[in-house]
C-alpha positions as CSV (number, residue, x, y, z in Angstrom):
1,X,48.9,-2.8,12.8
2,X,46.4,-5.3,11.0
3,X,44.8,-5.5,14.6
4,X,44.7,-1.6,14.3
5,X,42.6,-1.4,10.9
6,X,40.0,-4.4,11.9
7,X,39.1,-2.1,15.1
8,X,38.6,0.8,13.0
9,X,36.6,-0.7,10.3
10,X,34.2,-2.4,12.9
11,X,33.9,1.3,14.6
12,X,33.3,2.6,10.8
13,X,31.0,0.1,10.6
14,X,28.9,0.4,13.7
15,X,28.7,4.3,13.0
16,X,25.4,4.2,10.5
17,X,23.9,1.4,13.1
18,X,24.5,4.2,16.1
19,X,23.4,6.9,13.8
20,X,19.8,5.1,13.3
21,X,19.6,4.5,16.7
22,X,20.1,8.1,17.6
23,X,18.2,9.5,15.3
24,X,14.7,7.0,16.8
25,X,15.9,8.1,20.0
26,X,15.7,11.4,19.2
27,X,12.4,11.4,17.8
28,X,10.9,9.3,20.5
29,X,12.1,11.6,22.9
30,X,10.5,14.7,21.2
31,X,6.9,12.7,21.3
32,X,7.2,11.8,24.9
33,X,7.8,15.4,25.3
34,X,4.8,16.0,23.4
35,X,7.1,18.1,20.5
36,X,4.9,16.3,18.2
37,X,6.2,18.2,15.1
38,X,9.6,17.8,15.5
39,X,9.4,14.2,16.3
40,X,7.1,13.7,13.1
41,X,10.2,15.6,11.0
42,X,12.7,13.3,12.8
43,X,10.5,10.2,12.3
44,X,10.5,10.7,8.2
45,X,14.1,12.0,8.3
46,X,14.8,8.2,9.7
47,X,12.2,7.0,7.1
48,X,14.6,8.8,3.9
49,X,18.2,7.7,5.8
50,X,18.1,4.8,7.0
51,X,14.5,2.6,5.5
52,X,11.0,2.0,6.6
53,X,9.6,-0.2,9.4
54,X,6.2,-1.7,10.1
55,X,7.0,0.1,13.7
56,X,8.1,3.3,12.2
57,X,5.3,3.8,10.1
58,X,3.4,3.2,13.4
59,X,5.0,5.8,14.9
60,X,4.6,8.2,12.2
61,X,1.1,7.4,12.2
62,X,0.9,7.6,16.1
63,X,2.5,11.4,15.9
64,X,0.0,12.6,13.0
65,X,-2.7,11.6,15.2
66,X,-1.4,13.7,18.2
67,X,-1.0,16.3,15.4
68,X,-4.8,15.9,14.9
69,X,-4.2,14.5,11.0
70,X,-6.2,12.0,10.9
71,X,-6.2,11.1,7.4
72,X,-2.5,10.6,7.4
73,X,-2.7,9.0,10.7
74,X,-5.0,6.2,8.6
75,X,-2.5,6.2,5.7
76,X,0.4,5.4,7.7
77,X,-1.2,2.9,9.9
78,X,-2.3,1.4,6.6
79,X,1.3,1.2,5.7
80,X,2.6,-0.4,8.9
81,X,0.0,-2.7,7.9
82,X,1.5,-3.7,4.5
83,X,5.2,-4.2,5.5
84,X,4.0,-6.6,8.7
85,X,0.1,-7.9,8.9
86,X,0.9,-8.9,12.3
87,X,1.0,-5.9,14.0
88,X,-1.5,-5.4,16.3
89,X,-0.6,-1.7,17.5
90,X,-1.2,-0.4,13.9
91,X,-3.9,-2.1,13.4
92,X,-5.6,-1.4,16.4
93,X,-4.7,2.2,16.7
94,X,-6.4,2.6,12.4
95,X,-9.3,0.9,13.3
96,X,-9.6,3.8,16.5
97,X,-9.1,6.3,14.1
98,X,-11.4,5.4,11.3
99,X,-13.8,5.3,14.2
100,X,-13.6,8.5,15.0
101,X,-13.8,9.2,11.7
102,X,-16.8,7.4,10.9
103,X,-15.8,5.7,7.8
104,X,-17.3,3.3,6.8
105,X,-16.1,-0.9,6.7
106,X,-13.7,-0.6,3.6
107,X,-12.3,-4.5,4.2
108,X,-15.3,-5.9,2.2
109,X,-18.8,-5.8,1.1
110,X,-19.8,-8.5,4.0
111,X,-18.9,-9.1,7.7
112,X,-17.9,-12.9,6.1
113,X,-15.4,-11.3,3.8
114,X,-14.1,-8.2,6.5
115,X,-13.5,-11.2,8.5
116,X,-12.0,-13.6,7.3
117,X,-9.7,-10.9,5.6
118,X,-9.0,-9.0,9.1
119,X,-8.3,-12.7,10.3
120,X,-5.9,-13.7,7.4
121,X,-4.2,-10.3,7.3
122,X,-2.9,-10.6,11.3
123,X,-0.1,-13.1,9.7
124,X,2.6,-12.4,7.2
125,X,2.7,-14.3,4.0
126,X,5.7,-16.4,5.3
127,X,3.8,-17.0,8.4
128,X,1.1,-18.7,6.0
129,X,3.6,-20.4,4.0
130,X,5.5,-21.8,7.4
131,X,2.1,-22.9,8.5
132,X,1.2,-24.2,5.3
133,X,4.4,-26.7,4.6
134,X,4.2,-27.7,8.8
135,X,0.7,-28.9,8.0
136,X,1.5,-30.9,5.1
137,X,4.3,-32.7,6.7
138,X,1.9,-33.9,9.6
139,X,-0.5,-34.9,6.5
140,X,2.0,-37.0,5.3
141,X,2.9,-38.3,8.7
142,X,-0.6,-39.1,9.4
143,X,-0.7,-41.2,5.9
144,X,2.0,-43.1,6.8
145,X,0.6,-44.1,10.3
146,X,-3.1,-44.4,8.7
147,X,-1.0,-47.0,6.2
148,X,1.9,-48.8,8.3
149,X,0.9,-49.1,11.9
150,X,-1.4,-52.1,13.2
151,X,-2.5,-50.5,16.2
152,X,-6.7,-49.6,15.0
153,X,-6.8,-46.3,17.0
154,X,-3.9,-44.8,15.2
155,X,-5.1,-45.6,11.9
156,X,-8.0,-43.5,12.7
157,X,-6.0,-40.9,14.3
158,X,-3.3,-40.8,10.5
159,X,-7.2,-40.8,9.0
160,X,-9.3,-38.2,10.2
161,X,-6.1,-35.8,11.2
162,X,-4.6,-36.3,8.1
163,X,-8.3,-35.1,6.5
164,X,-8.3,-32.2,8.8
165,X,-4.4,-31.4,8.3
166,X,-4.5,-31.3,4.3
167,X,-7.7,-28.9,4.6
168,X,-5.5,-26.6,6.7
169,X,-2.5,-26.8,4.8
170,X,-4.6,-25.9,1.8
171,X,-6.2,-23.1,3.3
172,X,-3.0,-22.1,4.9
173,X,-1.4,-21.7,1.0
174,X,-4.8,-19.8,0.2
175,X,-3.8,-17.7,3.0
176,X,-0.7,-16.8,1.9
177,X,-1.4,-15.8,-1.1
178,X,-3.8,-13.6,-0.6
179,X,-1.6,-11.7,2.1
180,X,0.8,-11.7,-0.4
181,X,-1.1,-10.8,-3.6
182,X,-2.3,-7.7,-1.1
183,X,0.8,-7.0,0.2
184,X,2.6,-7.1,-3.4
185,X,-0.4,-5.5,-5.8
186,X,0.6,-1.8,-5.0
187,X,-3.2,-0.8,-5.9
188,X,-4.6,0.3,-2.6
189,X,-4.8,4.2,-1.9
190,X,-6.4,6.7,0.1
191,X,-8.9,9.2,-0.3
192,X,-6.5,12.4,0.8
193,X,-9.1,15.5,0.2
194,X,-12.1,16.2,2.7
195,X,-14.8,15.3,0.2
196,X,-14.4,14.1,-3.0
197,X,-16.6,13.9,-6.4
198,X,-15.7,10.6,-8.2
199,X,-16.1,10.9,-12.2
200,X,-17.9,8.2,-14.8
201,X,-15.0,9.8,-17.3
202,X,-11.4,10.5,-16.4
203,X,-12.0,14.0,-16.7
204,X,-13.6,16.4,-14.2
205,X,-17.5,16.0,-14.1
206,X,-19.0,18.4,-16.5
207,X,-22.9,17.9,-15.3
208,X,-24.6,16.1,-12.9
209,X,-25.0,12.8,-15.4
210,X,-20.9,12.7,-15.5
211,X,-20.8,12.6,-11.2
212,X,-20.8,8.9,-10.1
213,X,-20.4,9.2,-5.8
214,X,-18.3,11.0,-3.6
215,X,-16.0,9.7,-1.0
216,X,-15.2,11.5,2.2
217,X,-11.4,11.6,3.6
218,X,-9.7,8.8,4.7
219,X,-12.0,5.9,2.0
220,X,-9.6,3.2,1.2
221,X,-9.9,2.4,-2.7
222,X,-8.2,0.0,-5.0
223,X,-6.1,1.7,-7.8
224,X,-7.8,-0.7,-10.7
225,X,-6.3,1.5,-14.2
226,X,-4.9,5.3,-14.7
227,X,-4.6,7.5,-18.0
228,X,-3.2,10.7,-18.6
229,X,-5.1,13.7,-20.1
230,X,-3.0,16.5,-21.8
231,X,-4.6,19.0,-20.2
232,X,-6.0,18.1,-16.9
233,X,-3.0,15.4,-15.6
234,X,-3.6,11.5,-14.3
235,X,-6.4,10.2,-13.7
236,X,-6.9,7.2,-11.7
237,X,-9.3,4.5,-11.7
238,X,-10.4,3.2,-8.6
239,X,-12.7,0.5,-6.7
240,X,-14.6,1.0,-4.0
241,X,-15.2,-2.0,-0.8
242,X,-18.3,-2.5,-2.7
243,X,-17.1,-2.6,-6.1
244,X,-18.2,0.6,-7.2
245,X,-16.3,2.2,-10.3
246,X,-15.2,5.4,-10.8
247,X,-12.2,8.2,-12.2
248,X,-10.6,10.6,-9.6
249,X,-7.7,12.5,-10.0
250,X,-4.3,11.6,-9.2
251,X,-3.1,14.0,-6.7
252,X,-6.2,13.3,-4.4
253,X,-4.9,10.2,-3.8
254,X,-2.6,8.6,-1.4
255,X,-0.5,5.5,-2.4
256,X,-0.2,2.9,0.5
């Protein structure tokens, strides 16, 4: 009898796991078939039930793309991105679609900061941290050989890679918290309208003088404040890549 129950509670159990799978299967199979639609409502049905993914948002992304919406394409690429840095599908297949959509560099206001953040934003913040405490334990390895063993070469050896390991290891930490400050900050958004008039007030623009820029569909910004006006709704105030201020609307924006 007790035998009995534990085999039914592990089938009970393995039920929701077999559901999930299903329901991916399912969805993967409509896109293969090129049901593009009714993989997309299957892919955010699995999205509500069962929780997101880095792959799922991929895939989501993937299938608004075949549906020829780009901008949520970009917005759920940019998602993938924020749950796992390190994959390269997602961030591959945005930076193919932001192409072809000719935005402009949104990753900074150099090609010294787009890089070094494209190149710290390909590992997770635990990766960083993993490399970061790895590094420091060679540092203190290389001290202790630089300060206990005799033998001249590797004293220079503990020297000069304990110099270059403690840099890393700092840089590594740097690294992690920036993945992590950007991963965890909840600011970044995308432009969801076609064309957009940003305001110098959050309220719509009531001349020319009150118009700051516009930004075409797809713009990353960075969510920076937000008020509510009685009569028009939230407003939001965001930053551009270079650092360029401005009031928009709520609903015209997309939360990553």
């Amino acid at each position: 009898m007790k035998q009995v129950i534990i085999t039914i509670l592990l089938t009970l159990l393995a039920l929701p796991v077999m559901a999930a799978g299903t329901g991916i299967d399912r969805a993967n199979q409509a896109y293969k078939q090129e049901l593009y639609n009714e993989a997309l409502k299957l892919y955010l049905q699995e999205a509500k039930q069962t929780g997101v993914s880095s792959a799922l948002y991929c895939n989501i992304g993937d299938t608004y793309y075949r549906l020829k919406d780009n901008v949520h394409a970009v917005l759920y690429y940019e998602r993938a991105l924020l749950l796992d840095p390190s994959n390269d599908d997602a961030r591959f297949n945005l930076e193919f679609v932001r192409s072809k959509m000719q935005l402009p560099d949104d990753a900074g206001d150099s090609w010294f900061s787009n890089w070094v953040d494209q190149t710290v934003s390909r590992l997770s913040s635990n990766a960083w941290a993993v490399i970061a405490i790895a590094t420091f334990l060679l540092f203190l390895a290389a001290v202790a050989a630089y300060l206990f063993l005799d033998n001249v070469m590797m004293r220079k050896i503990g020297f000069f890679g304990g110099a270059v390991l403690i840099v890393v290891s700092i840089l590594a930490n740097l690294a992690a918290f920036h993945v992590y400050h950007k991963a965890t900050s909840g600011k970044g958004a995308i432009i969801m309208p076609q064309q957009v008039t940003l305001s110098t007030a959050p309220r719509a623009p009531r001349d020319k003088q009150e118009e700051a820029f516009e930004l075409q569909q797809g713009t990353r910004v960075e969510i920076v404040d937000s008020i509510v006006d009685k009569s028009s709704g939230k407003w939001l105030q965001v930053s551009t890549a270079g650092g360029h201020r401005a009031w928009i609307i709520a609903k015209d924006v997309e939360i990553i």
